[in-house]
Structures are given as structure tokens and as C-alpha cells.
C-alpha positions as CSV (number, residue, x, y, z in Angstrom):
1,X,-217.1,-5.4,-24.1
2,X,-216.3,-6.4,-20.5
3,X,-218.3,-9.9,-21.1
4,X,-216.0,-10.5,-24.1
5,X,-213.3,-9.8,-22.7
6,X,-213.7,-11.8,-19.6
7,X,-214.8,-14.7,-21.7
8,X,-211.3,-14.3,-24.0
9,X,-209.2,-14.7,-20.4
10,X,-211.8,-17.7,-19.5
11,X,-211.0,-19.2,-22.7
12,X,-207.4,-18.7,-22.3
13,X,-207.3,-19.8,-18.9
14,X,-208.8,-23.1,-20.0
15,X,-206.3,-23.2,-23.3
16,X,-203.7,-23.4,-21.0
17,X,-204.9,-25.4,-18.7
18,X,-205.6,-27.8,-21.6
19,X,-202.5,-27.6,-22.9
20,X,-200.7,-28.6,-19.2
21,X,-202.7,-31.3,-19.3
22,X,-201.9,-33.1,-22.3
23,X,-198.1,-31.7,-21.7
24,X,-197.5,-29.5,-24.6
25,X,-196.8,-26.9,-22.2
26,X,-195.0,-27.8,-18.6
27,X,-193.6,-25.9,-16.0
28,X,-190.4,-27.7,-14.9
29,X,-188.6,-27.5,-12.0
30,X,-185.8,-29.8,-10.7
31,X,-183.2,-30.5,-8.3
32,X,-180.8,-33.6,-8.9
33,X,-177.7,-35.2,-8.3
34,X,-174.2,-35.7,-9.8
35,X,-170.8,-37.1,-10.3
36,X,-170.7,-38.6,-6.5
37,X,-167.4,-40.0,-5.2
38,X,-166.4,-41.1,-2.0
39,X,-163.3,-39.9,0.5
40,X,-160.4,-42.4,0.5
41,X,-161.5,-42.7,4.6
42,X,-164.9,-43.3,2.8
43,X,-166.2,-40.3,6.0
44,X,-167.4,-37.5,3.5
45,X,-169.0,-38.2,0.0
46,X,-168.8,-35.1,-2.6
47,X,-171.2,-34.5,-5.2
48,X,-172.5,-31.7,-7.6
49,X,-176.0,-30.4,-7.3
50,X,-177.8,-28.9,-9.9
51,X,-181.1,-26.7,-9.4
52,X,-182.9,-25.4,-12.5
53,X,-186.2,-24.6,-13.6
54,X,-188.1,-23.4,-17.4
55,X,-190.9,-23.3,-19.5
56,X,-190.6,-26.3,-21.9
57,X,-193.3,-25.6,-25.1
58,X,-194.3,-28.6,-27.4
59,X,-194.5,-32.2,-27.3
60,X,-190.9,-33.3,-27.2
61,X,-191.8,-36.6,-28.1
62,X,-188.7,-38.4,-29.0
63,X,-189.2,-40.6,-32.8
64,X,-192.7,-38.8,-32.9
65,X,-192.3,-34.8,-32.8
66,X,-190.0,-32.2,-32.9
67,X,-188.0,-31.3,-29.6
68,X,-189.6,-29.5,-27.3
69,X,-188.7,-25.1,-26.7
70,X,-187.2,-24.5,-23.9
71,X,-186.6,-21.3,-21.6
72,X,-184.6,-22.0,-19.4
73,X,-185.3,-19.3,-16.5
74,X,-183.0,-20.6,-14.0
75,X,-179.8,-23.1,-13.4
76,X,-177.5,-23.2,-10.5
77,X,-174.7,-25.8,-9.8
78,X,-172.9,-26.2,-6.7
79,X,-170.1,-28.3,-5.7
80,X,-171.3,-29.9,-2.1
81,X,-170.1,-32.2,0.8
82,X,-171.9,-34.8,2.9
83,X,-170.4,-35.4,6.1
84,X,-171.1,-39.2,7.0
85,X,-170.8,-38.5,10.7
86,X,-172.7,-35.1,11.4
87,X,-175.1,-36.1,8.4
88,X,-174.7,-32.7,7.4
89,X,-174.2,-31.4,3.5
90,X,-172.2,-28.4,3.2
91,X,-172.0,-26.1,0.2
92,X,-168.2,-25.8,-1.3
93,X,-168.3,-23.6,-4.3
94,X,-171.5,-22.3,-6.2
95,X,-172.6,-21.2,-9.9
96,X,-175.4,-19.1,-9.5
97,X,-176.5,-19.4,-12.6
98,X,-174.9,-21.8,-16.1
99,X,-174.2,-20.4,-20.0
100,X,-177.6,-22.4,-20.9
101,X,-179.9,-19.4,-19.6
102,X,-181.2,-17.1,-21.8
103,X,-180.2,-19.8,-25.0
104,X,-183.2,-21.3,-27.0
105,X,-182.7,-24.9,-26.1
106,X,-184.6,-27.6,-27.6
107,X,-184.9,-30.8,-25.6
108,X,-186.9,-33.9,-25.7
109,X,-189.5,-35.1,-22.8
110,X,-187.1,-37.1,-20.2
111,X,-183.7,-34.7,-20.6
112,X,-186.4,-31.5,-21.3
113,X,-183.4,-29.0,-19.3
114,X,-180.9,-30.8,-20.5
115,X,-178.3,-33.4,-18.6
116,X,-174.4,-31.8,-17.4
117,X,-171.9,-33.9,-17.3
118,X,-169.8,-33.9,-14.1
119,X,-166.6,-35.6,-12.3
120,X,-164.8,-35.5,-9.2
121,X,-161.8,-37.2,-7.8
122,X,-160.7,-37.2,-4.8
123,X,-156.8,-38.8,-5.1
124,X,-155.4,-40.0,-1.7
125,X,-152.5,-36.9,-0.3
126,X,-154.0,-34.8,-2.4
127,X,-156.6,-31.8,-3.4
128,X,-160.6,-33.3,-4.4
129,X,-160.3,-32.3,-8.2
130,X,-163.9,-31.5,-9.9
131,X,-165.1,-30.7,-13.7
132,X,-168.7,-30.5,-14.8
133,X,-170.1,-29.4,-18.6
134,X,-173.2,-28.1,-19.7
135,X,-173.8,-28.5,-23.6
136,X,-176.4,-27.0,-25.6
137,X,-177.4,-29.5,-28.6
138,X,-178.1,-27.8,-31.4
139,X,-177.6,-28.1,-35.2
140,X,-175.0,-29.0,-37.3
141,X,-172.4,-28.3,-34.1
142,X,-173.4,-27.9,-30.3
143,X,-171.6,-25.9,-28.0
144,X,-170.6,-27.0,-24.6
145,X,-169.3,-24.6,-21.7
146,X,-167.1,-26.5,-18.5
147,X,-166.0,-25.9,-15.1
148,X,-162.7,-27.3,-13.6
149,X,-160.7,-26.8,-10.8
150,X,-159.2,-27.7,-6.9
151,X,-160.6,-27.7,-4.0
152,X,-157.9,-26.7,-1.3
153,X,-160.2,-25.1,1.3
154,X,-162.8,-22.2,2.4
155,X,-160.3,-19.9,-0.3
156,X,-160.5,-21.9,-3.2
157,X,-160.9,-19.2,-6.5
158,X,-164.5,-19.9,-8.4
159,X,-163.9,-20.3,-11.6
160,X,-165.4,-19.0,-14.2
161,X,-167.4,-21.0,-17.1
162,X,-165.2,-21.5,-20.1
163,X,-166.7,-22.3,-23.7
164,X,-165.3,-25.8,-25.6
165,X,-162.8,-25.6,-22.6
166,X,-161.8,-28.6,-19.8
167,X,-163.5,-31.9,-20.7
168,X,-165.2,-34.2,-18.2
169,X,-164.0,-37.5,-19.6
170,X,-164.4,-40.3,-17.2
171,X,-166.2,-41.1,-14.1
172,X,-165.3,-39.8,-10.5
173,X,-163.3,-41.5,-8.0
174,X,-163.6,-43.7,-6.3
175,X,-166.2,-44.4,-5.7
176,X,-165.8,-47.6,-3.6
177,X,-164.0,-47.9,-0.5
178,X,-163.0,-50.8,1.0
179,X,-166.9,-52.4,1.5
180,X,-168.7,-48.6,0.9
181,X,-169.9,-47.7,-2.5
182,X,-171.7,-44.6,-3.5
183,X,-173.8,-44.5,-6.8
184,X,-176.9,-42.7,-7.8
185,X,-180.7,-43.4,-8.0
186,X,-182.6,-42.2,-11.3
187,X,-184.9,-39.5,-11.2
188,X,-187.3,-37.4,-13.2
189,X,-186.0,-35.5,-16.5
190,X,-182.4,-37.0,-16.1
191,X,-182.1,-35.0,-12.7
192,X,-181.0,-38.1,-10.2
193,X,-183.4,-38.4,-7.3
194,X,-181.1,-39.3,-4.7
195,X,-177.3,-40.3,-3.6
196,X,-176.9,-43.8,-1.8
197,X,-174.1,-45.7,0.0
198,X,-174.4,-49.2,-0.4
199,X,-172.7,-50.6,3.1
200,X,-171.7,-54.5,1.2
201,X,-170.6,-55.7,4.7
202,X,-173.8,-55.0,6.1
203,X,-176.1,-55.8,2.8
204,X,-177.4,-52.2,3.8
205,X,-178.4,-49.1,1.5
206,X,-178.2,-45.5,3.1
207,X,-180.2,-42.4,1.2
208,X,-177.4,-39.4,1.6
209,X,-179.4,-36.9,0.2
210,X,-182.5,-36.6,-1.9
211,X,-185.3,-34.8,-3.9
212,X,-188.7,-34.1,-3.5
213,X,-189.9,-37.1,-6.1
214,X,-187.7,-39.3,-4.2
215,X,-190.5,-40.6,-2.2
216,X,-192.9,-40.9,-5.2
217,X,-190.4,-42.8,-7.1
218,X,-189.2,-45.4,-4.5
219,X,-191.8,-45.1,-2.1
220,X,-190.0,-48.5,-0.4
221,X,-186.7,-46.5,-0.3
222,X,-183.6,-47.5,-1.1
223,X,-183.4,-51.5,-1.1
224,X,-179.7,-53.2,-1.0
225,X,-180.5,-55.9,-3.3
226,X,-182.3,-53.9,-6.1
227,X,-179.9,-52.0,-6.3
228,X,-177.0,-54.3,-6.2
229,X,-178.0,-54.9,-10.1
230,X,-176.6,-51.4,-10.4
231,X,-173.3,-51.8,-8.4
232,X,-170.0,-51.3,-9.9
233,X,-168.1,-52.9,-6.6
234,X,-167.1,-55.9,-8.2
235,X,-165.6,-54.4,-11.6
236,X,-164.1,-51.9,-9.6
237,X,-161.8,-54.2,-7.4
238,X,-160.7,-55.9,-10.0
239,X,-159.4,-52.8,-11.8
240,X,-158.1,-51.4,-8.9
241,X,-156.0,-55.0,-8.1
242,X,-155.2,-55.5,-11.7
243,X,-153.8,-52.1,-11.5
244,X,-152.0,-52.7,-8.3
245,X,-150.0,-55.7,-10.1
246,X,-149.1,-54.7,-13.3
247,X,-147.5,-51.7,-11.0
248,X,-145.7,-54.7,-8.8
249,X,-144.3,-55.7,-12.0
250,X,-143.2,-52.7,-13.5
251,X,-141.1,-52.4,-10.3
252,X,-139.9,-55.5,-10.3
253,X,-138.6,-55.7,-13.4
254,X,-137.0,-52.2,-13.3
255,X,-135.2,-53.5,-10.1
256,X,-133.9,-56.2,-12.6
257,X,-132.0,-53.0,-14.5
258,X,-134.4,-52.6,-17.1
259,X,-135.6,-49.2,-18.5
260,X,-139.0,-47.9,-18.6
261,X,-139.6,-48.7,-21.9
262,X,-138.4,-52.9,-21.4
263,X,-140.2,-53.1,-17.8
264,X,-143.9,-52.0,-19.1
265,X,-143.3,-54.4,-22.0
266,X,-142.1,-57.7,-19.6
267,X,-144.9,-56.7,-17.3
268,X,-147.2,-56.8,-19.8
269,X,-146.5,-59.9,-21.0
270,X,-146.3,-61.2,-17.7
271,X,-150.0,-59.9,-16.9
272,X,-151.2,-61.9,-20.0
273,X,-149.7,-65.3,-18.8
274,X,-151.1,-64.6,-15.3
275,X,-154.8,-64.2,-17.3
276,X,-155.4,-60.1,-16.1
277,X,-154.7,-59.2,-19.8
278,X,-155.8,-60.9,-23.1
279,X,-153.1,-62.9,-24.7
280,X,-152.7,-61.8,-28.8
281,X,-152.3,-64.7,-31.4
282,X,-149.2,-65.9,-30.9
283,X,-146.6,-68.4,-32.9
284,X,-143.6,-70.6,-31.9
285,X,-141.4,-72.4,-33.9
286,X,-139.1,-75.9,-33.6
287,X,-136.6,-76.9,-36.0
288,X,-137.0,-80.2,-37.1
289,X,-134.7,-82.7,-39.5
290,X,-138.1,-83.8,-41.2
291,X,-141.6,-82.4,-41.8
292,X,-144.6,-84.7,-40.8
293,X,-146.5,-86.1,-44.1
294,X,-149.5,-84.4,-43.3
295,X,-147.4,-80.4,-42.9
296,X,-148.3,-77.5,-45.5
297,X,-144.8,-76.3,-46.1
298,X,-143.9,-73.1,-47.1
299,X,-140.6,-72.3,-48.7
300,X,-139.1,-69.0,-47.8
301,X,-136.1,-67.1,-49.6
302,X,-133.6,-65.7,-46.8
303,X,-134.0,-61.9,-48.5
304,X,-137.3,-62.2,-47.3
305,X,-136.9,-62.4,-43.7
306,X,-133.8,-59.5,-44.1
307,X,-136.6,-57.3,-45.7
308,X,-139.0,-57.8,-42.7
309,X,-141.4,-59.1,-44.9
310,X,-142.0,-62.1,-41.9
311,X,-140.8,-60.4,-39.0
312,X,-142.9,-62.6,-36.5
313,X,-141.9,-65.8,-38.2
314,X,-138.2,-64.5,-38.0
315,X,-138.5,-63.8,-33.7
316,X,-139.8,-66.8,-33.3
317,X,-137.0,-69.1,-35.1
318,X,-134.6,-66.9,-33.2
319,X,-136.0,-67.6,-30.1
320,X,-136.9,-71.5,-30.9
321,X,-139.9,-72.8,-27.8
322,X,-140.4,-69.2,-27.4
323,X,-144.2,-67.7,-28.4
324,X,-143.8,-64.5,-30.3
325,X,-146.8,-62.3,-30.7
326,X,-148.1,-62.4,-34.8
327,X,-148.3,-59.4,-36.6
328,X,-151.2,-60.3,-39.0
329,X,-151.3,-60.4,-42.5
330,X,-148.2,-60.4,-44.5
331,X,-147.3,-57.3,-47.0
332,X,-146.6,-58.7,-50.5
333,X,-142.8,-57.8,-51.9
334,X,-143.1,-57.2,-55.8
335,X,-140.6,-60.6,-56.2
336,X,-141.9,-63.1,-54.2
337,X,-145.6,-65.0,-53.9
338,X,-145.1,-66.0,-50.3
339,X,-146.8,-63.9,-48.8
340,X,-149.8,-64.0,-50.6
341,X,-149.9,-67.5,-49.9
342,X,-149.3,-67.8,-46.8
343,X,-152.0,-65.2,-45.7
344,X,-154.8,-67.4,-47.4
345,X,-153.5,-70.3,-46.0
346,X,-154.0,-68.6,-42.6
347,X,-157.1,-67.9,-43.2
348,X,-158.4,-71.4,-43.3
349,X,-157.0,-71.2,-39.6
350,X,-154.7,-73.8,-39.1
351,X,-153.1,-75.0,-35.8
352,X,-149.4,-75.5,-37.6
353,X,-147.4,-75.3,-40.8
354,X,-143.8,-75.8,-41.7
355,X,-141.1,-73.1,-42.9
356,X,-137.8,-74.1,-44.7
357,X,-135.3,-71.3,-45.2
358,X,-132.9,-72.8,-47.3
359,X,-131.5,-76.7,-45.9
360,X,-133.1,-75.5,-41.8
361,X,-136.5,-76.7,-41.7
362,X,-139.0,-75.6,-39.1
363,X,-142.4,-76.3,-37.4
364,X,-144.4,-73.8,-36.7
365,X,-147.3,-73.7,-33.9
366,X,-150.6,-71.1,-33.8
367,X,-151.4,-70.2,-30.6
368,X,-155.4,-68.4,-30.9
369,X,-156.1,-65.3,-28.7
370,X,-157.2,-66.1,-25.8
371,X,-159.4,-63.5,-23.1
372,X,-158.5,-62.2,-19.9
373,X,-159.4,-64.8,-17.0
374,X,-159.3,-63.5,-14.4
């Protein structure tokens, strides 16, 4: 009795052994990195950490088995500070534990516990604001639960987890200050290894903070131009100085005396001309005693352009030299074929055409769409 027995735990033993081996049963334990974003004196750089461990059951295989069972035994999130000068990390606000323990989860191998989103933005004058959500994917719905709030000191409340509630839409900022930029390296099971500032003055890359499989992972650390394939810098600035002139303009032009409304319409148009914004199809118009030999000409009834039928058309001979924005394919009125034939004409994309409203005759230019250039 005591021989079988011992051999059923042997056999056991070696089962699960077995099954660690080949992976259909892992014990996983993780710490990693989110959300990072840099002070606007780029001294401090906040981020969320996220500790969690489970037992994940089955071979999670992505496009060859199932999703793998997971029970999840433990998941803390805390809201953190790196101090650039001290080199210390100090701990702000912290979940003990997330809405996702105790659930049956299913994952697959490479996101096995699961990946939160998180944010934080830290607005010059005023309070670092953070969110993060957890989601548990699950058939025909998943259900997510967030965190959001202020930071304003040692007394800031902890909130509590709020099902389906504030979203984490967009990424923290900034992240880059002046030549500093903060971004993440890629770890094991979606759980980012480490947190880096890239120094673009000084081609140099600094590890903030880290994991243990850091060092297995990069074992020649953190190299400035490998991961200058990653960096957002350059994107960033021109964002942030496309941002800063269409803001010029807005206040320019409501200097002028123009409302809201008219000032972010000019200063969009002005953006396009200067090549920060696309510029849209566009048609001007020239009246003209005779039409070249070679012009399609289009003859349109008066009641037409009073019924907004060619409203673009219309702007444009009012405002003759002037390029008015097109308004894409023409709605057919129940009494007149222009339209209809004017949209296939279009469509063989000329460059020009001619328009005669009763005896005033008119040449009309395309202008294509053309990109942002700058």
C-alpha cells in the first residue's frame, strides 16, 4: 500500500514536471512597466508598475490551441516616481490587488496575465493626471475595470476600481522634453522589462528602472542607436510645433475681430498653404468671353445654383481666382441631367472644364489634394 502510494506521488511528481517542461503548465510571475511620461523640467519620470503572478494551464498557443486557463493569484498596480537626481523611485498611490483576481481568465502564451492599459499626463501648472484599465477578454462581450484620478500630494484619495468606467484613450505626456525622451523596452508576457531615457544631445540611453529578465533580454543594455528605431522624438516635435502655430493663428486672426468659429476656419486654411495640413481638392474659376476649342462645356440652368445643387462651383465664380474647396459628387435634382453628367465627367479626372450660366461663361480649374509637407 505504502509502495503504491509513493509510486502514485512519484508518478505525479514527474507528470508535472513533464508538463512544466513542455509548458502546458507554468508558474508565472511578473513585474513590468507602464504608461511612462516625463516632468515638463524633464527631473522626475512617472510610471505605473504592475506586479502579478498565476497558474496559467494549457498550451495557449495562439492560431494552434485554445487559450490558455488562468488563475490569477495575485496583481498589484502602483502609481510610482523616479527621481532623475537622487535616482530614487518612490511609490505614490497603490492597488493592492486588481478586479482580474479570482476571474477565470483565458489568455494566450505572450499576454498569458493579461496586458492593462495605462496613461499619465503631467500638463505644465498643473496636477500629473493618471488612468490605467484592466480588461478581462472573454466571450461575446469583455468587461474592463479603470482607475483615474490626480495626483496633488502625500493626501491624494485612492480610488477605487470602477467597472466599464474612465477610459485610457491616448498615450501619456510628454514624453519628450526638450532633447530627453522616455519610452519603454519590451519584456516577457507583455510585462515591459525596463524604462529608458534616451539623452538625443548626448546619443546616450539611461535604464531608470528594470526587471529581473532585463539582463537576459538585453544582456548589452540599453544601446542609443537600437533603440532610436523605436523613438517617437521626431514625430513628436513636429506635433507639438504644428500645434504651437495653428494656436499663433487662431490668435492672430481673432485679433483681426473674427469669432471663434471664423478664426479656426482662416487658420486652417492658412496651415494647409503653409504645407502642416493636407490641402482638399480644390476648384477656381475665370470668366472668360470665349471657351478654348479643346473645353468640355457644361451648361448650367441658374435654378440650379439657387437650389445648392453646385454650391462649390457657385463660391468659386463668386470669388473669381479664388480656390474653393469641392464638395464631391453632385446630388441629382429630379429636372435636370447636370449633375449626373458632370460627376462622370469628373471621374475621368480632368484638370479643367468650362461652365456657362446663361450669356457668363466660365473656366474652371481642378486643383488635386495634395499632402501635408512639412
Amino acid at each position: 500500500m505504502l509502495f503504491a502510494l509513493l509510486s502514485l506521488l512519484l508518478l505525479a511528481g514527474l507528470g508535472w514536471l513533464g508538463l512544466r517542461t513542455i509548458g502546458v503548465v507554468t508558474l508565472e510571475t511578473h513585474e513590468g512597466y507602464f504608461g511612462p511620461a516625463l516632468s515638463p523640467d524633464g527631473r522626475s519620470i512617472w510610471l505605473f508598475q504592475r506586479n502579478a503572478s498565476g497558474l496559467a494551464v494549457g498550451m495557449g498557443w495562439e492560431f494552434f490551441s485554445p487559450p490558455a486557463r488562468v488563475f490569477l493569484r495575485r496583481d498589484e498596480l502602483t502609481l510610482r516616481r523616479y527621481d532623475r537626481d537622487s535616482g530614487q523611485v518612490e511609490t505614490l498611490l497603490r492597488w493592492p490587488s486588481t478586479p482580474l483576481v479570482g476571474k477565470k481568465l483565458h489568455h494566450y502564451r505572450g499576454r498569458i496575465l493579461g496586458i492593462p492599459t495605462a496613461r499619465i499626463s503631467l500638463p505644465q501648472g498643473g496636477p500629473p493626471e493618471y488612468a490605467a484599465k484592466m480588461t478581462h477578454i472573454r466571450q461575446p462581450r469583455s468587461q474592463g475595470w479603470s482607475i483615474s484620478g490626480t495626483w496633488d500630494g502625500p493626501d491624494s484619495a485612492l480610488p477605487d476600481w470602477k467597472e466599464n468606467g474612465h477610459g485610457t484613450a491616448g498615450l501619456s505626456e510628454p514624453v519628450v522634453v526638450g532633447e530627453l525622451e522616455v519610452m519603454v523596452m519590451r519584456g516577457e508576457e507583455g510585462f515591459n522589462a525596463a524604462i529608458v531615457l534616451l539623452d538625443h544631445d548626448r546619443r546616450q540611453a539611461e535604464v531608470l528602472v528594470r526587471n529581473d529578465d532585463y539582463k537576459d533580454l538585453y544582456p548589452e543594455g540599453a544601446q542609443f542607436d537600437a533603440l532610436l528605431e523605436f523613438s517617437r522624438k521626431q514625430d513628436i516635435d513636429r506635433l507639438n510645433e504644428m500645434r504651437r502655430t495653428r494656436q499663433e493663428l487662431v490668435t492672430a486672426f481673432r485679433a483681426q475681430g473674427m469669432n471663434e468659429g471664423a478664426a479656426l476656419l482662416a487658420a486652417g486654411k492658412e496651415m494647409a498653404r503653409l504645407g502642416w495640413w493636407p490641402t482638399p481638392a480644390a476648384v477656381t474659376a475665370r470668366e472668360v468671353s470665349a471657351f478654348p476649342d479643346h473645353l468640355r462645356v457644361f451648361t448650367i440652368d441658374p435654378m440650379e445654383l439657387r437650389v445648392g445643387l453646385f454650391a462649390d462651383l457657385k463660391e468659386a465664380m463668386d470669388h473669381p481666382g479664388e480656390p474653393v474647396e469641392r464638395r464631391g459628387r453632385y446630388v441629382r435634382h429630379r429636372d435636370y441631367s447636370t449633375s449626373e453628367e458632370l460627376n462622370a465627367f469628373l471621374e475621368t479626372k480632368p484638370e479643367e472644364f468650362g461652365v456657362q450660366v446663361e450669356d457668363r461663361k466660365w473656366h474652371m480649374l481642378l486643383i488635386p489634394p495634395r499632402p501635408a509637407s512639412r
